[in-house]
C-alpha positions, 0 to 999 in steps of 0.5 A: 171533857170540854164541859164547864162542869163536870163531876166524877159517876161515883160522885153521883145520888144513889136516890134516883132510881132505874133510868134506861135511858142513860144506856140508850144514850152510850148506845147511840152515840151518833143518833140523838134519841129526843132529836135536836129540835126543842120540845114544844114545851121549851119553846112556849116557855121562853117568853116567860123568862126575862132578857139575859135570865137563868134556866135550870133544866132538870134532866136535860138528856141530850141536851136539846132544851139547854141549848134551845134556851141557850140560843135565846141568851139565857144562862143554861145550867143542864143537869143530868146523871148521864155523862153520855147525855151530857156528851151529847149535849155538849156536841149539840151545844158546840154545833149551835155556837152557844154555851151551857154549864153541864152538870153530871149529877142526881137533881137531888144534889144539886151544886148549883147556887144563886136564883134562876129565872126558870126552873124546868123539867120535861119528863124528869122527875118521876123518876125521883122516888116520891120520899125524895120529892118534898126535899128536892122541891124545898130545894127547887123553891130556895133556888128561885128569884120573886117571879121566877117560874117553874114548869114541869111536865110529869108521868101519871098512874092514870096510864102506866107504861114502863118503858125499857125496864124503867122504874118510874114512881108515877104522880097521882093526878093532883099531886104535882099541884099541891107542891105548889099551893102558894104560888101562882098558877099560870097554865095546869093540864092534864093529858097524854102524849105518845110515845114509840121510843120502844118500837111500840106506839103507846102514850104516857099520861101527863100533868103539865104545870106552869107555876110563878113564884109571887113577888112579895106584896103580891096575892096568890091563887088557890091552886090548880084553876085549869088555865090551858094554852 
C-alpha cells in the first residue's frame, strides 16, 4: 500500500473495543460513509493552528479531516485501526493532490513522536474503554507543544444509542473536562447531534472541548467556563 506508514492488523491494540465501522468501511468501498467534505468542526479549528503546524487526528476513518487539515498546509499524521478506512483516506487524499502519514493502529499505542500543534478527535474516543482513558491521555498531553491545542468531540450517557452493535464506554457529562483541569479552555459545550447512519434518525449526546496547553509563565483557568462558538 502507497501509505507513508503502514502497520500489519495483528500488530493492532486488542484495548479497543467493538467498532462496526471498520466493516462498514470494507463493505463500501466506493461510498464514503462520512462523505468527503470536512466536519464543521475541523473547519472551525484551523485557524487555531499555526502556518506549516502538525495535527493528530485520532480515528480519522475515512480520511476526511486529514486531508481537509492537509489542504491547509499542516502536517497530518491520521490514525485509525482500520486498514479500510485508511484505503479510503489515502484515495481521498491522492484525489485532493496533498500528503497525510497514515497510521493503522489503536490510539493507544501511538508510534508517533515529536510535538503537535493540534491534537484532534471527532467521535473517537469513546470507544476507548474508560481504564484506558487517563493512559492515553497522559500520552496525548506529552505529545503536545506550549500552546498547542486539543479538541475532541465525545458520546455522553445523557442519550445512549448503540449503533450497528457498537460497544461505546459512554463520557459522563463533566468528565472529558476534568482530563484537562490545568489548561486553558478555549470553547466547552454540551449538546446532541443527529444521526441516520443506521436507517433510522436518531441523535447522540455529545460534549465538545477546545482546550490549550498553557505556555510556561502563562496562568490557567479553572476549567470548564461555557465559552460557546
Amino acid at each position: 500500500m502507497p501509505w507513508r506508514f503502514w502497520i500489519p492488523d495483528r500488530m493492532l491494540s486488542l484495548g479497543t473495543m467493538r467498532n462496526p465501522w471498520a466493516r462498514e468501511y470494507a463493505l463500501t468501498p466506493g461510498r464514503y460513509i462520512w462523505g468527503k467534505a470536512p466536519s464543521g468542526f475541523a473547519r472551525e479549528l484551523s485557524a487555531l493552528v499555526p502556518r506549516g503546524g502538525r495535527v493528530l487526528d485520532l480515528g480519522c476513518g475515512e480520511g476526511r479531516d486529514s486531508v481537509y487539515f492537509a489542504s491547509r498546509g499542516f502536517a497530518v499524521t491520521g490514525v485509525d485501526a482500520s486498514a479500510a478506512g485508511l484505503d479510503k483516506a489515502d484515495r481521498l487524499a491522492a484525489e485532493q493532490r496533498v500528503s497525510v502519514r497514515w497510521i493503522c493502529r489503536s490510539m493507544l499505542d501511538l508510534p508517533v513522536i515529536g510535538k503537535f500543534d493540534l491534537v484532534y478527535s471527532c467521535g473517537s474516543i469513546h470507544h476507548v474503554p474508560k481504564k484506558d482513558r487517563c493512559r492515553l491521555f497522559r500520552r496525548l498531553r506529552t505529545l503536545t507543544r506550549p500552546g498547542g491545542v486539543h479538541a475532541h468531540i465525545v458520546f455522553t450517557d445523557v442519550t445512549v444509542y448503540a449503533e450497528k452493535g457498537e460497544e461505546i464506554d459512554y463520557f459522563v457529562p463533566g468528565e472529558l473536562g476534568k482530563f484537562y483541569s490545568d489548561w486553558l479552555a478555549l470553547r466547552y459545550e454540551e449538546g446532541a447531534i443527529p444521526c441516520s447512519q443506521d436507517g433510522s434518525s436518531h441523535s447522540h449526546s455529545i460534549e465538545r472541548i477546545v482546550t490549550k496547553r498553557a505556555r510556561p509563565g502563562a496562568t490557567s483557568t479553572d476549567f470548564p467556563p461555557r465559552i460557546l462558538a
